[in-house]
Steps between C-alpha positions, in 0.01 A plus 500: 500500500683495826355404857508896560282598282224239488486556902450875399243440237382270774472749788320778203257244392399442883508917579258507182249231605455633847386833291279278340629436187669160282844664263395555174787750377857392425711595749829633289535841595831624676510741754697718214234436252235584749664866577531527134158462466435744720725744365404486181192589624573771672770589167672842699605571078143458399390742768696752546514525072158522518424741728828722548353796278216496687684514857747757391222756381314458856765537699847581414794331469458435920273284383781189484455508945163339443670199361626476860234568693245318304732204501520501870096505521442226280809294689211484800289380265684241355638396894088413540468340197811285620329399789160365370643329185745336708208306693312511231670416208178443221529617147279778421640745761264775652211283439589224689756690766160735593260215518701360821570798643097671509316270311328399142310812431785721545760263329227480206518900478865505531532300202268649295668842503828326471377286197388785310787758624726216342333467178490910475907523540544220225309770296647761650890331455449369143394823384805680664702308330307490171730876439833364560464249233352696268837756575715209455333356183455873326129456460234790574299434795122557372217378742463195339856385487580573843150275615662233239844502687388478819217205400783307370711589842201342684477163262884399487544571861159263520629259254851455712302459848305232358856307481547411878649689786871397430453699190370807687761460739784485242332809295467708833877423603583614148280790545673585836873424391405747176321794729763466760785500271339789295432695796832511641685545199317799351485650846840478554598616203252776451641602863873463434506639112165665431421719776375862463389585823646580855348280790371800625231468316305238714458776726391789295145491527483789209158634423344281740496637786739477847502344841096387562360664162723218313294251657227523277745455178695233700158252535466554125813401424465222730247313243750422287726294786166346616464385151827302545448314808269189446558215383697330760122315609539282138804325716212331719226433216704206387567381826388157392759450273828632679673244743476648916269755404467582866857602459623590184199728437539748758854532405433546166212760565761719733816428195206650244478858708855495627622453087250600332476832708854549438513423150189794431736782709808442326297482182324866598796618638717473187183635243454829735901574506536409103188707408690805240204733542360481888244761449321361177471164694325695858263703277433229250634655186685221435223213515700183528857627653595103561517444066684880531726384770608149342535626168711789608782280701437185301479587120222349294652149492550552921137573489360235334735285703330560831141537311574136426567394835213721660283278278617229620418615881132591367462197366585300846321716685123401275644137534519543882130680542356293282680170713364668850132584310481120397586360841232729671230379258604139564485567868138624492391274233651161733284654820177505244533891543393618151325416227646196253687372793487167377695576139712797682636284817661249174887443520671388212564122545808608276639844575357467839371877527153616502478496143065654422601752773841634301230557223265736712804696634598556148189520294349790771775730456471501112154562555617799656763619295269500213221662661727844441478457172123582536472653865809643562464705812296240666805210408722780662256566791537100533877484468585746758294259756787267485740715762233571789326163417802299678561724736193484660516075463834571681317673785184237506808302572676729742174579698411137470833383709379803776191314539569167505826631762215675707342166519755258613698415163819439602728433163633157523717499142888482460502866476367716782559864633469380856431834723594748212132308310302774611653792469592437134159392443390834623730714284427254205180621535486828577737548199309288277138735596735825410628282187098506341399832592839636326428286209138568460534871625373774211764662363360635131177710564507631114458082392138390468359291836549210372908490454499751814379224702555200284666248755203599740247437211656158403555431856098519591403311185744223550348498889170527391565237254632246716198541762199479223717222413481321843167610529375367175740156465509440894850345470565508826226308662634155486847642595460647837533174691769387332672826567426457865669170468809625372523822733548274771780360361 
């Protein structure tokens, strides 16, 4: 080890301690790695396969713009999220980020909407994949074999955390290289030998409606790109074990939008102009128009080709959420925040990662998954929390960094905005507010209440949840003067 980096490790252990913390992870992760993780997270294939059906029936092919303008909202975002985690650079993220800039109660909400909005998308994510194997294997999906495919997603992805953070770092770059690779070839190709439809497309709003009456249609549409852009926050809930996390995190937040953002356009760009039958896709005829699109320019064996590497992107993106769900419950469970801190806060003397806590993250979401086999609306209900869940932890953070600005915080990291800090933080915000309403906004008044306004629903029990739970367990009482403490560093 050269002088270099032992003065680095140095200068990270001393940033940590006057945080208030002693190293316990293994510092080993590469700002490349760390982007990785974050991209994997965020997985542009994952999301725009996932949701592209869905986007194209609400609004029209125009719906590809809200790739761009999404993007540039949740840019702000990330720019904020730079800011804090550079001068605070603590594993567990939102928790620990919104603790120093309002204080414990708030950071203790934060994280408790974020904890169980994570464990929701591992659901969510291992049972969007659990189709694409089943298409690649040549199995019928039945109930029970889909909740079977998507436990076992959950358990190997649990299994291969377990094995240190320079594991997950080497799967995620694999998972990036794959996704990225994938992405860019099938676009490209599906653009350059597969197309079917003239660009003008993107601005044919159809049956929609024109000028302001597309509006409506567009904010439909616009679910699906909100779907796509989170993610890049995983890059700063292993800050503890990446080398000048006050520096290479922020970068590799910004490199997750800018690349991942790009990545999900050219991907929905080249499925809109390679779609052979435009109409069946818009009124929903065709019900999966990405399998109709691939296996039209591809061939069978083409298809199964890219099934196997969209796998492959599912499959980093559960190990990702299921890294970032681990570190929050570590961070909580090392500030005596929740209940069985003392067996949760454990880091494996060998692997060096919070070992009881990588259990939770994956034993919870199997929980869920199998719930549908019994409840099925209500696991659905619960999955669709995952979206507006970590939106609105983005804007406890957001609004956090507008208070703690209104009340002298000056950011003192390696990454600042200088005098552009609060006008982005303003637009962060105000796009984030419009971000939740869209996403929770009513949009099916023939479904029963409870899907209607499912992510509401979830949303108040998970709230309610967490306060009965302060109430009751009082978790915070011995915390607030240590949280005073810290604040003032």
């Amino acid at each position: 080890m050269d002088s270099n980096t032992v003065s680095t490790q140095d200068e990270d252990a001393a940033q940590l301690a006057a945080l208030g913390y002693t190293p316990t992870f293994e510092r080993s992760m590469s700002l490349w790695e760390n982007f990785s993780l974050g991209f994997t997270y965020l997985s542009p294939v994952v999301g725009v396969y996932s949701v592209f059906a869905l986007a194209i029936m609400a609004g029209g092919p125009p719906m590809f713009w809200t790739y761009l303008l999404v993007g540039a909202g949740q840019l702000m975002v990330c720019l904020i999220f730079g800011e804090v985690v550079s001068q605070y650079p603590i594993s567990g993220g939102l928790y620990p980020w919104a603790r120093r800039l309002v204080g414990v109660r708030w950071a203790w909400m934060a994280g408790w909407i974020y904890m169980w909005a994570l464990w929701t998308t591992l659901a969510a994510v291992s049972m969007g994949g659990a189709p694409f194997v089943a298409q690649l294997l040549g199995i019928e999906l039945s109930p029970i074999a889909n909740a079977t495919i998507a436990a076992t997603a959950v358990v190997s992805t649990t299994i291969l955390n377990l094995m240190g953070t320079r594991l997950l770092a080497r799967v995620a770059m694999f998972g990036f290289i794959c996704e990225i690779v994938g992405a860019i070839c099938v676009g490209i190709y599906l653009l350059v030998f597969a197309r079917q439809q003239d660009f003008s497309i993107l601005f044919n709003t159809y049956n929609f409606g024109h000028g302001v009456g597309y509006v409506p249609a567009l904010l439909a549409a616009s679910v699906g790109a909100t779907f796509c852009y989170y993610g890049f926050e995983a890059c700063g809930d292993v800050a503890e074990e990446t080398p000048n996390p006050s520096r290479a995190i922020p970068r590799a937040m910004i490199m997750t939008i800018y690349i991942g953002g790009a990545a999900a356009m050219l991907v929905c760009l080249a499925l809109l102009l390679a779609i052979p039958d435009l109409a069946a896709a818009i009124s929903g005829k065709d019900v999966d128009p990405v399998t109709t699109v691939l296996k039209t320019a591809l061939g069978e064996t083409g298809f199964r080709v890219v099934i196997a590497i969209v796998l492959v992107s599912f499959f980093s993106c559960l190990l990702s959420l299921q890294a970032a769900a681990s570190r929050l419950l570590h961070a909580y469970a090392r500030d005596k925040m929740i209940i069985g801190s003392s067996w949760l806060e454990k880091i494996s003397p060998r692997t060096r990662v919070p070992a009881n806590a990588l259990l939770v993250a994956g034993v919870i979401p199997v929980m869920i998954i199998l719930m549908g086999l019994f409840m099925e609306e209500a696991a659905k209900t619960i999955i669709v929390f995952g979206s507006m869940g970590i939106y609105v932890c983005f804007q406890m953070i957001v609004l956090g960094a507008l208070y703690a600005r209104k009340n002298g915080w000056v950011p003192q990291g390696a990454f600042r905005l200088g005098k552009w800090a609060l006008p982005v933080n303003i637009v962060a915000a105000v796009f984030g507010i419009g971000a939740i309403i869209n996403l929770a906004w009513p949009r099916s008044p023939t479904d029963p209440w409870y899907l209607n306004y499912g992510m509401i629903l979830t949303l108040a029990i998970v709230i309610g949840a967490g306060l009965m739970y302060m109430l009751v367990a009082r978790p915070l009482d011995q915390q607030v003067k240590l949280s005073e403490e810290q604040s003032s560093m």
